[in-house]
C-alpha positions in Angstrom: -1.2 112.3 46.7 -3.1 115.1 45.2 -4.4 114.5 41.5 -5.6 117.2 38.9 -8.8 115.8 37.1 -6.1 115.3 33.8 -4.3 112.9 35.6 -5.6 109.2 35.6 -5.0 107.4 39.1 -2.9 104.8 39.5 -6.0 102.7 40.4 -7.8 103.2 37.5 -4.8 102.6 35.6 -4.2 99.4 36.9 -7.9 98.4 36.8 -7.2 98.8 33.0 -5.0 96.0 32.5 -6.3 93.7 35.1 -7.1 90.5 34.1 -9.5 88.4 36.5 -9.4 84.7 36.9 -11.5 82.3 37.2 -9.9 80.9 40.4 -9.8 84.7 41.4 -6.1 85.3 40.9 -5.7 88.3 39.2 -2.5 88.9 36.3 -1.7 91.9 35.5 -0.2 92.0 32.1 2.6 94.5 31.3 1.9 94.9 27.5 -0.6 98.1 28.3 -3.1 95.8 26.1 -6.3 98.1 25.0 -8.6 95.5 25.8 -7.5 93.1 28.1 -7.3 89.8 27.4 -8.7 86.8 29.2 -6.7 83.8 30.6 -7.5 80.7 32.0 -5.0 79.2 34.1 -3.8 75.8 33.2 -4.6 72.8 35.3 -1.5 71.8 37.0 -0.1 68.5 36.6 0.2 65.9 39.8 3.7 65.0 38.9 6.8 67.0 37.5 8.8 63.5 37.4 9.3 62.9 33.7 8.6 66.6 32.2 10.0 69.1 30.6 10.4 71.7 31.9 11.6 75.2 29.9 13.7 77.9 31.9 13.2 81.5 30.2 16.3 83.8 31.1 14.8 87.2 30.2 18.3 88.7 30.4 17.8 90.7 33.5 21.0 90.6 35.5 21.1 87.9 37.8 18.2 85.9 36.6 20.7 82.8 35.8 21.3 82.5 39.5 18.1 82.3 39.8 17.4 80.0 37.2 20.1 77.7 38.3 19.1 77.1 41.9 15.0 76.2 39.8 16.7 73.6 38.2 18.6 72.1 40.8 15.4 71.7 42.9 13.4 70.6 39.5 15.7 67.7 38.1 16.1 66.5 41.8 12.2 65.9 41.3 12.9 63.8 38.0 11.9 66.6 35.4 14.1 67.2 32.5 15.3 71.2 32.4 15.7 72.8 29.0 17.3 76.4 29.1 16.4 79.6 27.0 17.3 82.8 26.8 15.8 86.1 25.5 18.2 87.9 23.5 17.0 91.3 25.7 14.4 91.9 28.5 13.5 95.1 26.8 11.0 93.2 24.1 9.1 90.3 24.1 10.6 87.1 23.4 11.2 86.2 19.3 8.6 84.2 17.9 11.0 81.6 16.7 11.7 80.7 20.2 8.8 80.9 22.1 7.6 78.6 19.5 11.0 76.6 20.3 9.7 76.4 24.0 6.4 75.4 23.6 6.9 72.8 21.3 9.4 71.6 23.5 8.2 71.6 26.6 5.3 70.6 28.7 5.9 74.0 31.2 7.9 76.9 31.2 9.1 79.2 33.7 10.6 82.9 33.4 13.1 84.3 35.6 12.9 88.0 36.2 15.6 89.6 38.5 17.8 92.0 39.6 
């Protein structure tokens, strides 16, 4: 691919919203933030068996099916599944319920599909 000097590379692009980990994951985060943001992974718990656990349906076509087979295999583990749903996957989820989620739930997972 051949680049004039006005045209950022896809490489430095991307190194502009790459966020490094501690464990050495890297996230990138779609947002386009100016100054990326740092994030520290949560320590994982031993058990699911008695959790809740939040689904987030981003409203992406197909991401129920998804979703559905998650909790199947999650409740068979003893967690408790709650569902949510964005009302589009074109913008970030409403305050109200990702305030909803986390004061309801210990974990939360987000389905993105097509």
């Amino acid at each position: 691919m051949v680049q004039s000097a006005q045209t950022p590379s896809l490489v430095s692009s991307a190194r502009d919203i790459l966020i490094p980990m501690a464990t050495g994951i890297t996230i990138l985060d779609p947002t386009n933030e100016s100054a990326p943001a740092v994030r520290q992974l949560l320590a994982r718990p031993a058990s699911i068996k008695g959790l809740t656990i939040g689904l987030l349906d981003i409203s992406k076509p197909r991401g129920n099916v998804f979703l559905n087979r998650i909790e199947e295999l999650l409740t068979e583990r003893g967690a408790k599944v709650l569902r949510f749903s964005k009302p589009t996957f074109t913008k970030p989820a409403p305050v109200d319920l990702r305030q909803e989620i986390a004061t309801q739930c210990n974990l939360v997972i987000e389905a993105l599909a097509d």
